[in-house]
N, C-alpha and C positions, 0 to 999 in steps of 0.2 A: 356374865350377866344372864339371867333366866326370863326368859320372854313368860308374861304372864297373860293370859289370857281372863277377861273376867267373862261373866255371865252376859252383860250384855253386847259385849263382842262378839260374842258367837251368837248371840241371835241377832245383831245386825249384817254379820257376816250369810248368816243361811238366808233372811229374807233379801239382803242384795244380790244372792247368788241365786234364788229362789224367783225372786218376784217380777220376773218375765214369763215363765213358763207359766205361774201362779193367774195372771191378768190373763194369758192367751188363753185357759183352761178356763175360765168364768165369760171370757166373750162369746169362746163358743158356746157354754151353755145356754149362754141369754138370744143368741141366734136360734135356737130352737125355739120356734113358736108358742109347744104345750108349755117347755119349763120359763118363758117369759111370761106367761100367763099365771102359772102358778104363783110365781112371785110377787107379779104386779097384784095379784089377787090379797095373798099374804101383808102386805106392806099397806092394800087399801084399805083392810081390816084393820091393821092394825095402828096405824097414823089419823088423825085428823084431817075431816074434809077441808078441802081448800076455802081462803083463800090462806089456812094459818101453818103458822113458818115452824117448821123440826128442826132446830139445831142440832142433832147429833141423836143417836142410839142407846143406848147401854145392855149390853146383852152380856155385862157378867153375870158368874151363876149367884150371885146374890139377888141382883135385879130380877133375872128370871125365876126364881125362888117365889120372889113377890108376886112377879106374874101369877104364877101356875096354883097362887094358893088364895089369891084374889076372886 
């Protein structure tokens, strides 16, 4: 019998094997004062003032396509 591996195995496999290290490497960046600023800065711009709800993102390169030619 031939173990088959498809495409999404293997990227569930890396980001299981991945996504500890992945999380501890983005915490500490946002523990850095300058690059939680910059962020918070980035997202204020770019989101709607409160009180109104963002369900989600989309930063595929198609959406951001639109962005950048907006």
């Amino acid at each position: 019998m031939t173990d088959v591996t498809t495409a999404q195995d293997s990227i569930t496999r890396y980001w299981t094997d991945r996504a500890d290290s992945y999380d501890a490497h983005h915490r500490e960046q946002l523990a850095n004062a300058e690059v939680k600023a910059g962020w918070t800065d980035v997202w204020r711009r770019a989101l709607p003032a409160p009180p109104a709800r963002v369900l989600g993102t989309d930063l595929s390169p198609g959406m951001l396509a639109k962005a950048r030619a907006a």
